[in-house]
mmCIF file of the N, C-alpha and C atoms, coordinates in Angstrom:
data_MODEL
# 
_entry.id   MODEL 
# 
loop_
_atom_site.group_PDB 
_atom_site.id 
_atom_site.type_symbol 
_atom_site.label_atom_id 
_atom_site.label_alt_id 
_atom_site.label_comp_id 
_atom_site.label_asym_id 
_atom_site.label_entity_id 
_atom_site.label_seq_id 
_atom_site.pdbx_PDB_ins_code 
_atom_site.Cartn_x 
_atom_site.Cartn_y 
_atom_site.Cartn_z 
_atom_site.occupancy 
_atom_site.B_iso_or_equiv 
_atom_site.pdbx_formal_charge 
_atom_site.auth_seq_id 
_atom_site.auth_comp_id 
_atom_site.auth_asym_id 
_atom_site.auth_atom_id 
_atom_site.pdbx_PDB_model_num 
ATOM 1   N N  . UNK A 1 1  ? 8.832   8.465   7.744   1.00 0.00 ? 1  UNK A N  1 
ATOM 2   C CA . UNK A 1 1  ? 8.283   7.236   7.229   1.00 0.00 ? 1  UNK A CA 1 
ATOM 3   C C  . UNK A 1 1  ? 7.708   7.448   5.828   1.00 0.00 ? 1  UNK A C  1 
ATOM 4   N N  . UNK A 1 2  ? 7.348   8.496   5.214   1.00 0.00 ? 2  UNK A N  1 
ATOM 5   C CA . UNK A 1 2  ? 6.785   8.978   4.233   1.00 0.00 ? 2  UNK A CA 1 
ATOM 6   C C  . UNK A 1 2  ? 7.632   8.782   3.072   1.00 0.00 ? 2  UNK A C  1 
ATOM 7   N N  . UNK A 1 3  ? 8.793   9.769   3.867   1.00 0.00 ? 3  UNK A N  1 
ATOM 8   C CA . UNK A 1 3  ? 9.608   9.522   2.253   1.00 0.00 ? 3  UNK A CA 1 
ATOM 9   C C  . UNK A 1 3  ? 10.504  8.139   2.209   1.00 0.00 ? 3  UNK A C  1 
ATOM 10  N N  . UNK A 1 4  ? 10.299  7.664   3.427   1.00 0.00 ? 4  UNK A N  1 
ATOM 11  C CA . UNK A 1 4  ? 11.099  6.358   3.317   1.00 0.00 ? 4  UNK A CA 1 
ATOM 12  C C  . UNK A 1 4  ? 10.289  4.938   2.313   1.00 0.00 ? 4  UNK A C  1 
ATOM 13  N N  . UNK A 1 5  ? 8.889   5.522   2.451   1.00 0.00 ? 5  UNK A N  1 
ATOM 14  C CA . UNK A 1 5  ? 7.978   4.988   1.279   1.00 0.00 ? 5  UNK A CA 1 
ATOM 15  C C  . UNK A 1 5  ? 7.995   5.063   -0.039  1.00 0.00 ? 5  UNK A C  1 
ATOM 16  N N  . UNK A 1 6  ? 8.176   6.106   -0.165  1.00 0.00 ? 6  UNK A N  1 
ATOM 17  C CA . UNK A 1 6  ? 7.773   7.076   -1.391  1.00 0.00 ? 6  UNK A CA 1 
ATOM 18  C C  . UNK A 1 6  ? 9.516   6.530   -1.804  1.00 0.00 ? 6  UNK A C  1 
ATOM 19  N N  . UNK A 1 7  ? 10.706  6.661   -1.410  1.00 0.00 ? 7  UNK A N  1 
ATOM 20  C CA . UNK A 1 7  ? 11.854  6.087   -2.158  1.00 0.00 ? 7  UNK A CA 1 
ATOM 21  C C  . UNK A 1 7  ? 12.050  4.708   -2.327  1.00 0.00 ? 7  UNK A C  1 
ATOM 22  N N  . UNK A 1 8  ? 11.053  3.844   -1.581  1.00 0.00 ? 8  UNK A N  1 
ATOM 23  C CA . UNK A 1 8  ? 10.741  2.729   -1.908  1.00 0.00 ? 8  UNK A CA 1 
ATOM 24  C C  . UNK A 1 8  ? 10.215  2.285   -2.809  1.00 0.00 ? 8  UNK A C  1 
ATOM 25  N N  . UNK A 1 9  ? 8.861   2.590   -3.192  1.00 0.00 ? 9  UNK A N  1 
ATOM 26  C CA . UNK A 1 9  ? 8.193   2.829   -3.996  1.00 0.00 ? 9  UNK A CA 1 
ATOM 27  C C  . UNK A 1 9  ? 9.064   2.737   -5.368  1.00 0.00 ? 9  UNK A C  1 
ATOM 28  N N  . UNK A 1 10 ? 9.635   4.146   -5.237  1.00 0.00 ? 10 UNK A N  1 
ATOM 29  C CA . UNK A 1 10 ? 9.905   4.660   -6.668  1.00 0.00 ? 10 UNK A CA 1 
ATOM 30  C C  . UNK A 1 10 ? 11.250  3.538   -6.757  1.00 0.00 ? 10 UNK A C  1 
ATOM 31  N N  . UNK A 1 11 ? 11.865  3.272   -6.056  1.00 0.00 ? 11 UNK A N  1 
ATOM 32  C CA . UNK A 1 11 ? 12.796  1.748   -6.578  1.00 0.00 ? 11 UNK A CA 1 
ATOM 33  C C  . UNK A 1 11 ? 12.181  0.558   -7.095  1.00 0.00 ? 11 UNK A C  1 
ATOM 34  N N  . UNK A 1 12 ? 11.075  0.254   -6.593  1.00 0.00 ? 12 UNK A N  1 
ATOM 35  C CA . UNK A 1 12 ? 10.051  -0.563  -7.276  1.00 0.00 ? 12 UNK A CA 1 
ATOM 36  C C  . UNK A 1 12 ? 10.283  -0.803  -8.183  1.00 0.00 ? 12 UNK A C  1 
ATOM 37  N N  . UNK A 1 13 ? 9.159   0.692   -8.369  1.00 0.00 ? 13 UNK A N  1 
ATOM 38  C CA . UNK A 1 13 ? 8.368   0.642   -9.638  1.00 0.00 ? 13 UNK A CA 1 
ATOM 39  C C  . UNK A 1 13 ? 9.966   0.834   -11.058 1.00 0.00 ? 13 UNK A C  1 
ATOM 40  N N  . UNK A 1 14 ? 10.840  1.826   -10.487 1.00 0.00 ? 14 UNK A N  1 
ATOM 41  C CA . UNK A 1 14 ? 12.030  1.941   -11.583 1.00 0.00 ? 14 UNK A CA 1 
ATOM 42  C C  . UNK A 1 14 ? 12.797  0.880   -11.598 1.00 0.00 ? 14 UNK A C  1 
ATOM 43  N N  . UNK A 1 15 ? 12.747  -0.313  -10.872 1.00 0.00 ? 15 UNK A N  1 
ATOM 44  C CA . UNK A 1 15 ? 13.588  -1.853  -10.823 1.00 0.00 ? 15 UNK A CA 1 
ATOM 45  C C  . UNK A 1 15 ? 12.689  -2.871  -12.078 1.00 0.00 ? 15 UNK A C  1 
ATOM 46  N N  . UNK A 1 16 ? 11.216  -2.075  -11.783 1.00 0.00 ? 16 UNK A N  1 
ATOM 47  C CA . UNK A 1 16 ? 10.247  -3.274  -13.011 1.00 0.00 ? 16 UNK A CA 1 
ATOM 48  C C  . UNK A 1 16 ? 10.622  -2.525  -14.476 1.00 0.00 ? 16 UNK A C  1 
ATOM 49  N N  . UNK A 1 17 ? 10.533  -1.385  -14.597 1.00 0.00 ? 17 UNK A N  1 
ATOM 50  C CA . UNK A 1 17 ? 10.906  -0.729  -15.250 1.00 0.00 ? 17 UNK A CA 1 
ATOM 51  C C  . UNK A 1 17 ? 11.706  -0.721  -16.088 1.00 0.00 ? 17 UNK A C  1 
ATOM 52  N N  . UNK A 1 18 ? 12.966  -0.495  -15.441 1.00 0.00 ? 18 UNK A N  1 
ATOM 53  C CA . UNK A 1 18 ? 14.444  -1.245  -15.901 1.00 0.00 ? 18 UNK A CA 1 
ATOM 54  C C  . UNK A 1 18 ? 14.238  -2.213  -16.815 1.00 0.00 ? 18 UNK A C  1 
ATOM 55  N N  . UNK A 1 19 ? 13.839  -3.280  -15.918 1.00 0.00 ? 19 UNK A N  1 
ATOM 56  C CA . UNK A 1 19 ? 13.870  -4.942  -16.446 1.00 0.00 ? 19 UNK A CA 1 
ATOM 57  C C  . UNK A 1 19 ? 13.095  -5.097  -17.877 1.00 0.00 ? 19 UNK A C  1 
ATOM 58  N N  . UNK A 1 20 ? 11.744  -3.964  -17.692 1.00 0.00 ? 20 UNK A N  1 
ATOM 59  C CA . UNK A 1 20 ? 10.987  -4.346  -18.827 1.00 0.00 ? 20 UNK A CA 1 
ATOM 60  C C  . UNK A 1 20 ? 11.449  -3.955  -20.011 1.00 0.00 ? 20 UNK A C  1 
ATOM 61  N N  . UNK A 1 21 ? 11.911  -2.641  -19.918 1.00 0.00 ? 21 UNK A N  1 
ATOM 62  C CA . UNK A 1 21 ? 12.050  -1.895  -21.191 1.00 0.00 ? 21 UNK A CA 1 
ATOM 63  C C  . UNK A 1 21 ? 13.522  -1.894  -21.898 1.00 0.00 ? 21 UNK A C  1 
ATOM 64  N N  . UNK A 1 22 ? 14.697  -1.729  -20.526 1.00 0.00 ? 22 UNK A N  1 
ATOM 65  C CA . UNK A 1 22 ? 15.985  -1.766  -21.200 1.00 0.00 ? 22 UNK A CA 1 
ATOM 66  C C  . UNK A 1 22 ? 16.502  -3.248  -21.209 1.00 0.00 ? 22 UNK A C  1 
ATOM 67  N N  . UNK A 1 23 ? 15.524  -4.319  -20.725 1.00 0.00 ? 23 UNK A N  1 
ATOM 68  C CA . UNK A 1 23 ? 16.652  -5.894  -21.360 1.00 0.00 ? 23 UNK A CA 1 
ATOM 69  C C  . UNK A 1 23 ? 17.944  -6.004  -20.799 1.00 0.00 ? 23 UNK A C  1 
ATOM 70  N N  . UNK A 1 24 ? 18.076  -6.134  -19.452 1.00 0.00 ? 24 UNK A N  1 
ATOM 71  C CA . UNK A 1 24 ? 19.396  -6.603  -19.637 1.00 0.00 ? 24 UNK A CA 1 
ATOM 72  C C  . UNK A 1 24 ? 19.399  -7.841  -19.675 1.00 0.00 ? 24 UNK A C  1 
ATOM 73  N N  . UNK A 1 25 ? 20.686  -8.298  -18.870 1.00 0.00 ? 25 UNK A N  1 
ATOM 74  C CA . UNK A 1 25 ? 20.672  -9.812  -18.543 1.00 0.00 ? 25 UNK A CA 1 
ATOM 75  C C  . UNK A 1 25 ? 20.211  -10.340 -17.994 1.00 0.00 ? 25 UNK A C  1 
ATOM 76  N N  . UNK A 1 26 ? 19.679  -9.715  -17.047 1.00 0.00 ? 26 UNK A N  1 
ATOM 77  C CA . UNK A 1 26 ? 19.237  -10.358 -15.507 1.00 0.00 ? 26 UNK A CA 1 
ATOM 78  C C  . UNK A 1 26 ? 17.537  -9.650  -15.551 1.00 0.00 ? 26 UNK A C  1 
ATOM 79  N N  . UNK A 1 27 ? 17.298  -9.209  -16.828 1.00 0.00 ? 27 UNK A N  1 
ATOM 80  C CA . UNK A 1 27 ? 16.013  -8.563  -17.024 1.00 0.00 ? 27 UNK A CA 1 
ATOM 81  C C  . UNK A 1 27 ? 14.772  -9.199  -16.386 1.00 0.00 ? 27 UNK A C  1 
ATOM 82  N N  . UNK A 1 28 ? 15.234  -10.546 -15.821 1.00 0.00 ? 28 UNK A N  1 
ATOM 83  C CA . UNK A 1 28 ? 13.413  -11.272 -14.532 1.00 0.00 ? 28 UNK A CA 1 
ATOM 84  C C  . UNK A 1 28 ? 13.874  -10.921 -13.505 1.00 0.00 ? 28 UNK A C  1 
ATOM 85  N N  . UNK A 1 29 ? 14.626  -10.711 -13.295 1.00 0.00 ? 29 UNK A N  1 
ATOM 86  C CA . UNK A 1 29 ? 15.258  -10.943 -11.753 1.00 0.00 ? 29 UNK A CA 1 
ATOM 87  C C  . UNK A 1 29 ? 14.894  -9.314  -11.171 1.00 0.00 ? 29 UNK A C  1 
ATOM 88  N N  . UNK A 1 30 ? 15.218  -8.031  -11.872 1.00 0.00 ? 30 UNK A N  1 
ATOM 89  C CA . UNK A 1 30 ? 14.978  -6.610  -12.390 1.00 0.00 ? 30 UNK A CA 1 
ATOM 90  C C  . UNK A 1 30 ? 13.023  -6.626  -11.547 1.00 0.00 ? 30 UNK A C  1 
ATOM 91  N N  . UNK A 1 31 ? 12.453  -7.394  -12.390 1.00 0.00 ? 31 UNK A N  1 
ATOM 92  C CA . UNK A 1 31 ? 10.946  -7.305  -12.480 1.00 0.00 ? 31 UNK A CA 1 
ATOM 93  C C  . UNK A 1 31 ? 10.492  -7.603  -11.329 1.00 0.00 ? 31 UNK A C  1 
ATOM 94  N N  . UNK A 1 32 ? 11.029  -9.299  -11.304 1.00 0.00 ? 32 UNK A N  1 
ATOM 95  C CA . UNK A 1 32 ? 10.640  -9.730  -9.679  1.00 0.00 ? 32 UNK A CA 1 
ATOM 96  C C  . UNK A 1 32 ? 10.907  -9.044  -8.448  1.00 0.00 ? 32 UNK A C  1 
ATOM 97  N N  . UNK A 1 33 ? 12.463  -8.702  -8.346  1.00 0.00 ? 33 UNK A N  1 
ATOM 98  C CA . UNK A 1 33 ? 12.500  -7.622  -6.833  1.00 0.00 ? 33 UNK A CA 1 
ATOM 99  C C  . UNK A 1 33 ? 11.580  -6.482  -6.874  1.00 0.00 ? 33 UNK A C  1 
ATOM 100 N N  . UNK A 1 34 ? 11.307  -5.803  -8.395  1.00 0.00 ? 34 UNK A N  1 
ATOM 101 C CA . UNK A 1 34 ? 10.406  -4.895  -8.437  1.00 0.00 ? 34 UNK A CA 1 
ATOM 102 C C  . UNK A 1 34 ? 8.960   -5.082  -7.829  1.00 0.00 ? 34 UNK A C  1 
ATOM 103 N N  . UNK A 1 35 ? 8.736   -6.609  -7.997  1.00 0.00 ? 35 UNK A N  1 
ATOM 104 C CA . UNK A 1 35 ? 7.023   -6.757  -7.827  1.00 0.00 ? 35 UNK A CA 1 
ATOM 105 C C  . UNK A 1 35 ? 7.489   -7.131  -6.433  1.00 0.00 ? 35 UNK A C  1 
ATOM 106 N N  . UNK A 1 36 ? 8.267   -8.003  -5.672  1.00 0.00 ? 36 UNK A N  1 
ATOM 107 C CA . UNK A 1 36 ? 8.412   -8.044  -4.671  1.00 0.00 ? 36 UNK A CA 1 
ATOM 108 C C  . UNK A 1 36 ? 8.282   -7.168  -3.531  1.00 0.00 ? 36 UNK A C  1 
ATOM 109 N N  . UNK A 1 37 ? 9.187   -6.159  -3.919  1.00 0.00 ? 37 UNK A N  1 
ATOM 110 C CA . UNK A 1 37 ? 9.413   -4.758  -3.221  1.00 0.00 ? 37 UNK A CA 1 
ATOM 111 C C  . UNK A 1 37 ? 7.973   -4.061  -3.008  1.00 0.00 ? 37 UNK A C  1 
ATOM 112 N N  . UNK A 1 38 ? 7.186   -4.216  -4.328  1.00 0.00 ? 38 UNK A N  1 
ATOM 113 C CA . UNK A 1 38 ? 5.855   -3.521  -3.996  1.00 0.00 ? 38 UNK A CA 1 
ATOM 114 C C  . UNK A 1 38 ? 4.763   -3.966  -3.187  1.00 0.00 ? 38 UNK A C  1 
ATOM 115 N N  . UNK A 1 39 ? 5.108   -5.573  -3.570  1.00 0.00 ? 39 UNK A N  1 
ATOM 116 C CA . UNK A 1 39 ? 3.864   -6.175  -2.878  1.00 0.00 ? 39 UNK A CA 1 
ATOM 117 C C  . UNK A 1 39 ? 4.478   -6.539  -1.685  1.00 0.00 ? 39 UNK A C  1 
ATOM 118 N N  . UNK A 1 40 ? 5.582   -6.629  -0.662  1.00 0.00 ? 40 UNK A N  1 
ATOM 119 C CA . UNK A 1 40 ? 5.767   -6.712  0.544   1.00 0.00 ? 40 UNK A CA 1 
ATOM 120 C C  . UNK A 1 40 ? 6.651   -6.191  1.247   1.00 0.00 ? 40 UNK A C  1 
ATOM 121 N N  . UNK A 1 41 ? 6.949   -5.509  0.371   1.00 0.00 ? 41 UNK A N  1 
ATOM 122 C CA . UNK A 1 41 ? 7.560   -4.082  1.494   1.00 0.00 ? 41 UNK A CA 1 
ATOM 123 C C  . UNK A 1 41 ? 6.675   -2.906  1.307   1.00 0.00 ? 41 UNK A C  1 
ATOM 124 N N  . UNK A 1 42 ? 6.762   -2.329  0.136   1.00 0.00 ? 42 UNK A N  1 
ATOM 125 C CA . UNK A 1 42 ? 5.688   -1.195  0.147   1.00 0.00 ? 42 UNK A CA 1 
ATOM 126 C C  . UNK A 1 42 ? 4.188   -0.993  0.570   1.00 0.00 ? 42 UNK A C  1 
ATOM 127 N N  . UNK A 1 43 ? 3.796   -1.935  -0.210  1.00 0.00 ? 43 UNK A N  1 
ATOM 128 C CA . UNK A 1 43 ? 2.560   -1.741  0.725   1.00 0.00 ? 43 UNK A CA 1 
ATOM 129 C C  . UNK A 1 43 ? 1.834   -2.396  1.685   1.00 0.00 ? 43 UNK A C  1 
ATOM 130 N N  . UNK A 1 44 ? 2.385   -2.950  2.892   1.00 0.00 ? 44 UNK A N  1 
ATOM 131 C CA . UNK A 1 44 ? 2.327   -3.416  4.067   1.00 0.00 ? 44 UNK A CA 1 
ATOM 132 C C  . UNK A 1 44 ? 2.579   -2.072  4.970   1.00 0.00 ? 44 UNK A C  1 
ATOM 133 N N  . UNK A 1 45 ? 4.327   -1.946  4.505   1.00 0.00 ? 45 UNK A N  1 
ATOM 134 C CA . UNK A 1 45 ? 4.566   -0.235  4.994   1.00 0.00 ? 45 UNK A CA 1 
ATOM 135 C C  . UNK A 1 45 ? 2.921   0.921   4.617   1.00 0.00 ? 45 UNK A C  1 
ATOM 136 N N  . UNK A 1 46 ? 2.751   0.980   3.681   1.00 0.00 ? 46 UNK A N  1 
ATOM 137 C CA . UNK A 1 46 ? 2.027   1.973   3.501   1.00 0.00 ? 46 UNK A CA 1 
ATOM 138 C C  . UNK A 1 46 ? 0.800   2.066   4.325   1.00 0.00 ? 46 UNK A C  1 
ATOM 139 N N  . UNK A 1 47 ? 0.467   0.514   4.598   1.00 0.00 ? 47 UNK A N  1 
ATOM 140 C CA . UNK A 1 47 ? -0.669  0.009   4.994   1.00 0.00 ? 47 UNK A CA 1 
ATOM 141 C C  . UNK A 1 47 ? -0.552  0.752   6.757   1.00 0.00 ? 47 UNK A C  1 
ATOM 142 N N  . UNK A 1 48 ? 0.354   0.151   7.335   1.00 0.00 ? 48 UNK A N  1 
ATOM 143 C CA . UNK A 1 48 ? 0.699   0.436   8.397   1.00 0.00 ? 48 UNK A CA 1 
ATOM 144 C C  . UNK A 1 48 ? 0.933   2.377   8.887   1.00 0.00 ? 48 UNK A C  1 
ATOM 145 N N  . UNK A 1 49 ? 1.355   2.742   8.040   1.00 0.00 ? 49 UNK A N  1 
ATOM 146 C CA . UNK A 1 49 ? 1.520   4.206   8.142   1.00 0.00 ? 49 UNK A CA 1 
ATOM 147 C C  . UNK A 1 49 ? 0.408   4.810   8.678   1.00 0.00 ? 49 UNK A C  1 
ATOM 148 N N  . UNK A 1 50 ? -0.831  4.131   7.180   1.00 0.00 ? 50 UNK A N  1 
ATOM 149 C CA . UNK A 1 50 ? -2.008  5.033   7.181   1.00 0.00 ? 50 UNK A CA 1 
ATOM 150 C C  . UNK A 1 50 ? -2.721  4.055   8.179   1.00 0.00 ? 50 UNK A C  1 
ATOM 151 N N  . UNK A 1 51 ? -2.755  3.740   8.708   1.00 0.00 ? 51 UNK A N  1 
ATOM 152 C CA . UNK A 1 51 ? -3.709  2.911   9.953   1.00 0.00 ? 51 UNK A CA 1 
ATOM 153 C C  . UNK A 1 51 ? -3.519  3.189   11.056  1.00 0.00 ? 51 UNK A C  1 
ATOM 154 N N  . UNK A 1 52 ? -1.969  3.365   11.947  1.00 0.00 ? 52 UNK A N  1 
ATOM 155 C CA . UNK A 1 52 ? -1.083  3.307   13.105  1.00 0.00 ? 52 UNK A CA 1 
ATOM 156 C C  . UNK A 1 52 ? -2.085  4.171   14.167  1.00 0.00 ? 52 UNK A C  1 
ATOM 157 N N  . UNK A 1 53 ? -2.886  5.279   13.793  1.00 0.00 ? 53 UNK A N  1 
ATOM 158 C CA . UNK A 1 53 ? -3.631  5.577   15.091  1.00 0.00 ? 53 UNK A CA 1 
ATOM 159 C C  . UNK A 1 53 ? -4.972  5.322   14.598  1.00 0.00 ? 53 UNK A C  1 
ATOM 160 N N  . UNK A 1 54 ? -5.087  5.113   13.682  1.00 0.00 ? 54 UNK A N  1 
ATOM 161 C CA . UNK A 1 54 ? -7.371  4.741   13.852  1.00 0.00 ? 54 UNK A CA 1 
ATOM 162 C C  . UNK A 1 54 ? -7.855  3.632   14.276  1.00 0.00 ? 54 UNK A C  1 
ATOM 163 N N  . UNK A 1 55 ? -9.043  3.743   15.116  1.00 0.00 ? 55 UNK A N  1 
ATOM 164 C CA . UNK A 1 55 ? -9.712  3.101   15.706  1.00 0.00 ? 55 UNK A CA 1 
ATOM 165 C C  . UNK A 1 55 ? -10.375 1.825   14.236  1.00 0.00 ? 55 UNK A C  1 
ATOM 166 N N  . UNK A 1 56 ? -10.538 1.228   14.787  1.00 0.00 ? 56 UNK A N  1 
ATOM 167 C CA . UNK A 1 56 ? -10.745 -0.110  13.534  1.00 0.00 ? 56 UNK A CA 1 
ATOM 168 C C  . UNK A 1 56 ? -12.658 0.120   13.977  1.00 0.00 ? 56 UNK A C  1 
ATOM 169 N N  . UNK A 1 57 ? -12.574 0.239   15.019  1.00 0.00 ? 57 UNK A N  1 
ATOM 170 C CA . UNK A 1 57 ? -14.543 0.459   15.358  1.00 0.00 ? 57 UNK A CA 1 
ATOM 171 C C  . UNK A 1 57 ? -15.081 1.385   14.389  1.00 0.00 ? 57 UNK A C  1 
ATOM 172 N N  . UNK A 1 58 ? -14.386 2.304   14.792  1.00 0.00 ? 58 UNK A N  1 
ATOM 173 C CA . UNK A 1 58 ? -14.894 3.652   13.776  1.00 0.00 ? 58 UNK A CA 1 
ATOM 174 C C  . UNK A 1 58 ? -15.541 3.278   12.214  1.00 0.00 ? 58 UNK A C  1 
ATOM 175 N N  . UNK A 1 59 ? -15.081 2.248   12.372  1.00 0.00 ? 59 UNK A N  1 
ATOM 176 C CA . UNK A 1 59 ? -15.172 1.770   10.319  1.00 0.00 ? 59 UNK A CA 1 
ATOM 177 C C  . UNK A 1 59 ? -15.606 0.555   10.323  1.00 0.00 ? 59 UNK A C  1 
ATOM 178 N N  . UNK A 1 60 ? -16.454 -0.169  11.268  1.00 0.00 ? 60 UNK A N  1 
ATOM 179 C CA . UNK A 1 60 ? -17.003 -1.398  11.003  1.00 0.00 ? 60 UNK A CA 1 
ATOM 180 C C  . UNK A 1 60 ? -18.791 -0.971  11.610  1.00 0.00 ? 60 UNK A C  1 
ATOM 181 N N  . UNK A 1 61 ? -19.292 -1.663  10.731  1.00 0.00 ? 61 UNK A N  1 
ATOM 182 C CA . UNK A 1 61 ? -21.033 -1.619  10.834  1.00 0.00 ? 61 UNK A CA 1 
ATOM 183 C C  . UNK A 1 61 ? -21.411 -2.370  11.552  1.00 0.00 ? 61 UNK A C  1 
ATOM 184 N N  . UNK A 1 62 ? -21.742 -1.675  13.102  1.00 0.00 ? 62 UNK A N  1 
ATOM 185 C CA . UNK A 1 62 ? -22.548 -2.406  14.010  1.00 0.00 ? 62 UNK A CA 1 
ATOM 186 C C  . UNK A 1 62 ? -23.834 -1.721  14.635  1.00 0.00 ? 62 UNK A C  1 
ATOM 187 N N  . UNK A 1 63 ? -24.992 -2.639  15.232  1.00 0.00 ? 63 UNK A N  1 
ATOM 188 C CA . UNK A 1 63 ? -25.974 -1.980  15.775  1.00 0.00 ? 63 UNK A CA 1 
ATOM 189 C C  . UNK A 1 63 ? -26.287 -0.189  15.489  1.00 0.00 ? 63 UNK A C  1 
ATOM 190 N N  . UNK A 1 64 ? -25.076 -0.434  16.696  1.00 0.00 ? 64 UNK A N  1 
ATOM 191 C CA . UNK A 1 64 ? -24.446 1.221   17.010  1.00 0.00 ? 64 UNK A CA 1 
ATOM 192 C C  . UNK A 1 64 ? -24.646 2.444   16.043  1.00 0.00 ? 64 UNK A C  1 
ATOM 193 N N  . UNK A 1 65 ? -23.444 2.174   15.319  1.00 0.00 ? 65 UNK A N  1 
ATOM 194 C CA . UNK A 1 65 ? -23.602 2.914   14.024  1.00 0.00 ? 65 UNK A CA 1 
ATOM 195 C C  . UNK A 1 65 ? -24.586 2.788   13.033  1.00 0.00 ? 65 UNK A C  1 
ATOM 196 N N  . UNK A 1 66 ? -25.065 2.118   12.879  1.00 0.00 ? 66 UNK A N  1 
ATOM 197 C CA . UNK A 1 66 ? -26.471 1.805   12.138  1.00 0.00 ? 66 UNK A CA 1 
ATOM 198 C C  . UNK A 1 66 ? -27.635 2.687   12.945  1.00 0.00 ? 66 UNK A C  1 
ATOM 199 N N  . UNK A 1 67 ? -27.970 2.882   14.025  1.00 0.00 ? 67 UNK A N  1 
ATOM 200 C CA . UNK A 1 67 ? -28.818 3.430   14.799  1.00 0.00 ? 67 UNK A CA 1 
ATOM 201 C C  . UNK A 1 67 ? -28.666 5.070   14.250  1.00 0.00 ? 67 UNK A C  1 
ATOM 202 N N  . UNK A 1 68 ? -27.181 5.123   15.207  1.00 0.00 ? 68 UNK A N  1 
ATOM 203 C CA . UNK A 1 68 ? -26.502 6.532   14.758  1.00 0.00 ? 68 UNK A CA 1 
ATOM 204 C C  . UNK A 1 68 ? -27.050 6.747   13.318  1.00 0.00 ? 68 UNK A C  1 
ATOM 205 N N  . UNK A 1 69 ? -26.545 6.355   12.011  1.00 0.00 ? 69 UNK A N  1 
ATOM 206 C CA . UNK A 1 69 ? -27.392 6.775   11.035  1.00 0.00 ? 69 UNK A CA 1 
ATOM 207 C C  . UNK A 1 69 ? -28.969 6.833   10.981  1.00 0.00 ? 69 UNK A C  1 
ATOM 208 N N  . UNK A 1 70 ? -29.379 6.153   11.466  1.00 0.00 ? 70 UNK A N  1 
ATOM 209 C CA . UNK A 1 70 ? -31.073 6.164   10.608  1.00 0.00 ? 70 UNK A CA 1 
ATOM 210 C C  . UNK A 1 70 ? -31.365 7.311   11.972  1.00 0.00 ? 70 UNK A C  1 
ATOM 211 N N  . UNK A 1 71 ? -30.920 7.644   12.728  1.00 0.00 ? 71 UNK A N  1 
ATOM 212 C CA . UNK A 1 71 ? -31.184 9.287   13.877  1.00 0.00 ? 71 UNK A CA 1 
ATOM 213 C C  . UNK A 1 71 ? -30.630 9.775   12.695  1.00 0.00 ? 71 UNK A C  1 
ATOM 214 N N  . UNK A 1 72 ? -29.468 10.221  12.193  1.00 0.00 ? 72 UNK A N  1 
ATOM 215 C CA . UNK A 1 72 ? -29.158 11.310  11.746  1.00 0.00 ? 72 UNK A CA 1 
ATOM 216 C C  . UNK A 1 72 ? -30.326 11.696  10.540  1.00 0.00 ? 72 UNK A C  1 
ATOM 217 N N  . UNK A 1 73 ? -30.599 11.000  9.719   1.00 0.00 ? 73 UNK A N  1 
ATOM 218 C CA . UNK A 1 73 ? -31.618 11.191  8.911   1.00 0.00 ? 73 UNK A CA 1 
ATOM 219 C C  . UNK A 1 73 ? -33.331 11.211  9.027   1.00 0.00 ? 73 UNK A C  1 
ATOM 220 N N  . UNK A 1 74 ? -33.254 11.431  10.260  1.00 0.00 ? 74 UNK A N  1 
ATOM 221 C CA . UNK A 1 74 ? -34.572 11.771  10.894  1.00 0.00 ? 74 UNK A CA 1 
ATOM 222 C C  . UNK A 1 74 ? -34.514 13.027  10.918  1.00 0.00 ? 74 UNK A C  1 
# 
């Protein structure tokens, strides 16, 4: 899944690339799949990668964890 990102990615970013600097014909069209590609394929994917086993509790501020801190700093 990693490098299936990471060659995503780099089509992206080298599709905006393309479009910006060498001009072709179709030089918006180049940009847009580029921004497309990044903003909803890549990083949704990426999003999902790095999330797929953590607990969502672990990382939200409740009671709990609030307690847990002000003990630890006692």
């Amino acid at each position: 899944m990693k490098y299936i990102i990471s060659i995503l990615a780099i089509a992206s970013f080298g599709s905006v690339i393309y479009g910006y600097f060498f001009k072709p014909e179709f030089s918006e069209k180049f940009i847009g799949f580029g921004a497309v590609g990044i903003f909803f394929i890549v990083i949704p994917l990426f999003s999902y990668y790095r999330w797929k086993d953590k607990d969502v509790k672990d990382y939200m501020i409740t009671k709990e964890s609030l307690d847990k801190m002000r003990n630890k700093e006692k």
